[in-house]
VMD Tcl script that draws the C-alpha trace (Angstrom):
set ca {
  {-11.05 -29.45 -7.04}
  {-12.56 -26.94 -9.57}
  {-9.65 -24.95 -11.20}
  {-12.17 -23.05 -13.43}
  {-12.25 -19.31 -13.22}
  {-14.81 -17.83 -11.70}
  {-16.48 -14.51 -13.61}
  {-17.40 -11.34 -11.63}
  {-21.04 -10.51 -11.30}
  {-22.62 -8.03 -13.39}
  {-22.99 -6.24 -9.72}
  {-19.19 -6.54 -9.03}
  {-17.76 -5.50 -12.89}
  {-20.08 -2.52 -12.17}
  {-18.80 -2.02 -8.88}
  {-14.88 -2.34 -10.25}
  {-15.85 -0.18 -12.77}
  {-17.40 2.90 -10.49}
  {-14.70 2.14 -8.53}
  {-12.21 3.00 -11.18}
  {-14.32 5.73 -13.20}
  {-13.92 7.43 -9.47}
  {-10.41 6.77 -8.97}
  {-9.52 8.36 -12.20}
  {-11.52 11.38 -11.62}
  {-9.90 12.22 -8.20}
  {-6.43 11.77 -9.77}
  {-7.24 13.60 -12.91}
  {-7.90 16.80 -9.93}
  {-5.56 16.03 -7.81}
  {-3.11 16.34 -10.65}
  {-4.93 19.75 -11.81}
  {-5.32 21.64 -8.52}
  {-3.05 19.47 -5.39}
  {-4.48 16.90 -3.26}
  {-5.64 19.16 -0.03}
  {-7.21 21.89 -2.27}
  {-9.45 19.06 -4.05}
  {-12.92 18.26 -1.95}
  {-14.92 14.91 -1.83}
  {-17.51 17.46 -3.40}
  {-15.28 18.46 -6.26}
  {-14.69 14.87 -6.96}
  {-18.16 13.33 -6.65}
  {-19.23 16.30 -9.07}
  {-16.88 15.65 -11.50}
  {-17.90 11.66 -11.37}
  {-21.72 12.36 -11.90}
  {-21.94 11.14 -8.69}
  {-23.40 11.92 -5.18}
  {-21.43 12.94 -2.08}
  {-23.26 9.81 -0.52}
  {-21.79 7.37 -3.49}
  {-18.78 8.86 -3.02}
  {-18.33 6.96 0.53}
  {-20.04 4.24 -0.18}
  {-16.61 3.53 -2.42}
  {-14.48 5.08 -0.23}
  {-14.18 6.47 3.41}
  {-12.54 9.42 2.47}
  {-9.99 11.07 -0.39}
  {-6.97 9.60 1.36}
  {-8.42 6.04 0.44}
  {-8.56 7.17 -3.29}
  {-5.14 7.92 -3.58}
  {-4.04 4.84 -0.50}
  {-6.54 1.99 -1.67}
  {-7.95 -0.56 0.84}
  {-4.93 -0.57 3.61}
  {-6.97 -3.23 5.04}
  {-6.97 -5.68 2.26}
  {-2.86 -4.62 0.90}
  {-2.12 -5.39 4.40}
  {-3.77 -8.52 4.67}
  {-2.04 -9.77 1.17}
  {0.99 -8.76 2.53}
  {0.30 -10.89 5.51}
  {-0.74 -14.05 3.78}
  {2.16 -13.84 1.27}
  {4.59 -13.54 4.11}
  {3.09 -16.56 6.03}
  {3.10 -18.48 2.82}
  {6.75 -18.02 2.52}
  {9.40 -20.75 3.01}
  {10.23 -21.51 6.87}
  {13.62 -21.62 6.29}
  {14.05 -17.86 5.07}
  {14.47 -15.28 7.73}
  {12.34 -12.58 8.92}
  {14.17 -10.11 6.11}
  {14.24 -12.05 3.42}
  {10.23 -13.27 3.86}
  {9.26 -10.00 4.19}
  {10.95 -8.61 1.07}
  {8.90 -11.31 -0.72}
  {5.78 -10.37 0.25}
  {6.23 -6.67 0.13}
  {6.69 -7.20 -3.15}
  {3.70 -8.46 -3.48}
  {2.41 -4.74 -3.40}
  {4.06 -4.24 -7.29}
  {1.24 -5.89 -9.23}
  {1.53 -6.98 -12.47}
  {-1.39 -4.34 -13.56}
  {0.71 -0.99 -12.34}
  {0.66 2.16 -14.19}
  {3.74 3.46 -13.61}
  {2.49 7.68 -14.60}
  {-0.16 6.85 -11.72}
  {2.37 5.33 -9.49}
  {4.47 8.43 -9.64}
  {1.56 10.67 -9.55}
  {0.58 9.12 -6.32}
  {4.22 9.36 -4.82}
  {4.36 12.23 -5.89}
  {1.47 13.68 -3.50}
  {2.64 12.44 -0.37}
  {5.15 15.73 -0.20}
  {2.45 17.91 -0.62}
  {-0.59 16.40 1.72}
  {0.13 15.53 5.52}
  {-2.87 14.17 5.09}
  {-1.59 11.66 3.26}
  {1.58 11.28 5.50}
  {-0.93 10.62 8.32}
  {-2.90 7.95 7.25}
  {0.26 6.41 5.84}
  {1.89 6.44 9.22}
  {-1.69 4.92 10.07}
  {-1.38 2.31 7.77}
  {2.08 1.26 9.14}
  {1.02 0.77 12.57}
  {-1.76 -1.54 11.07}
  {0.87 -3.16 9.02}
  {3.18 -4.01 12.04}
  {0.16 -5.56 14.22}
  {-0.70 -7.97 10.93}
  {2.97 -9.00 10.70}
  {4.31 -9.09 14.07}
  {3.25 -12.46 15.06}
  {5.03 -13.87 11.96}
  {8.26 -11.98 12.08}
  {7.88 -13.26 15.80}
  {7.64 -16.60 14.79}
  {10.67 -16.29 12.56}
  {12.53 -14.70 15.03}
  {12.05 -17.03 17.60}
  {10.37 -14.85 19.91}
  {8.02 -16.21 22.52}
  {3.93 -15.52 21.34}
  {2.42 -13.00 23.49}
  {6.76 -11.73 24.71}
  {5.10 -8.23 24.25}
  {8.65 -7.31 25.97}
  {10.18 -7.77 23.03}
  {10.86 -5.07 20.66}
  {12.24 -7.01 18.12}
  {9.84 -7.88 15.19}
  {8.38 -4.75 15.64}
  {11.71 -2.97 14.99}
  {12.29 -5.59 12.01}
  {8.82 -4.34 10.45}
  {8.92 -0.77 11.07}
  {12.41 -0.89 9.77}
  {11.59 -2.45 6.39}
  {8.48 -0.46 5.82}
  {10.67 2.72 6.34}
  {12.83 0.99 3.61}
  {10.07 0.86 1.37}
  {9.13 3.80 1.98}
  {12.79 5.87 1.11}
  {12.61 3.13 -1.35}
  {9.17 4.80 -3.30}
  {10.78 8.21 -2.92}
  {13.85 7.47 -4.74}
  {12.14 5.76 -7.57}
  {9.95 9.30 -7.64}
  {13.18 11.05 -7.89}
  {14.55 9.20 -10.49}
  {10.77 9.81 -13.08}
  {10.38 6.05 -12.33}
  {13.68 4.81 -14.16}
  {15.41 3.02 -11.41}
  {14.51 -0.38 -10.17}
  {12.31 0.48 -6.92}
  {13.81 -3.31 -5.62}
  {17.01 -2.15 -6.34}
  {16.59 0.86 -4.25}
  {14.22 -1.22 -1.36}
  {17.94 -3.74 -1.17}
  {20.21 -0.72 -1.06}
  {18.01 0.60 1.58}
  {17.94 -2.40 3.77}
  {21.68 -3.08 3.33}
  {22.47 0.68 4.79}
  {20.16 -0.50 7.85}
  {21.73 -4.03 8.21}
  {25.16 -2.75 8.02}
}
mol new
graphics top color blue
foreach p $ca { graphics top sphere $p radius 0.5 }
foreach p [lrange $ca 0 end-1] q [lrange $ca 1 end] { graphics top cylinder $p $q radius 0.2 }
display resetview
């Protein structure tokens, strides 16, 4: 098996990099004038780019500030069914939510993105959105590790187990805001999942 690395087109560094030149712009407004009050016009504008090549990155402004929920969600997923059988549905998913603090995170943005979600019920929506995506991609794992039945759509369980953890992570993000990004955010995700378990 070929270990070697495989190099990014000269397409695909130029697609990373409008990808990122964009990203930066949006944030760079939304940090000037508020999420809601920025447009996809202000944005595309301000990256020398068209309306049109604005969605061809993204499908809207949410995404810019969100990323691909698709593609975090289907890490997630693999790095949860790549877990050890023997750990239980908790303790896999902790693992792979972790998965979500990459080794390439700018903690100013980070806060500057947490930061928004008080301010834009936009953002709170397609958040709750991406939840409900997230606990269709992990159910039938957590089901598995549960010991439920496939297809027991009765069964409430790793859907409670999911939703509970991602509202975990959630409280978990909004105490590491509070704190200007000091405390340990897996620190705060444990304490938060203790509370629940207790």
């Amino acid at each position: 098996m070929d270990s070697t690395p495989v190099t990014p087109s000269l397409r695909e560094r130029t697609r990373r990099a409008v990808h990122a030149e964009i990203t930066d712009t949006a944030l760079r407004l939304f940090a000037e004038q508020g999420f809601e009050a920025t447009t996809v016009d202000q944005i595309a504008a301000a990256a020398g780019i068209s309306r049109r090549s604005f969605f061809h990155y993204f499908g809207s402004k949410e995404d810019v500030v969100l990323g691909d929920l698709e593609a975090l969600g289907l890490r997630v997923r693999d790095a949860l069914e790549a877990r050890p059988a023997a750990e239980t549905a908790w303790e896999a998913l902790r693992a792979a939510l972790k998965t979500l603090q990459g080794p390439d995170t700018d903690a100013v943005t980070e806060l500057q993105i947490a930061g928004m979600y008080a301010d834009a019920p936009s953002l709170r929506a397609k958040h709750l959105e991406k939840h409900l995506r997230w606990q269709e991609l992990f159910a039938p794992e957590i089901e598995r590790r549960l010991g439920i039945a496939p297809g027991a759509t009765a069964d409430p369980r790793a859907r409670a187990v999911i939703a509970a953890a991602l509202a975990c992570l959630d409280i978990a993000v909004e105490a590491w805001r509070e704190s200007g990004g000091t405390a340990d955010p897996v620190d705060l995700f444990d304490a938060a999942v203790a509370a629940v378990r207790a």
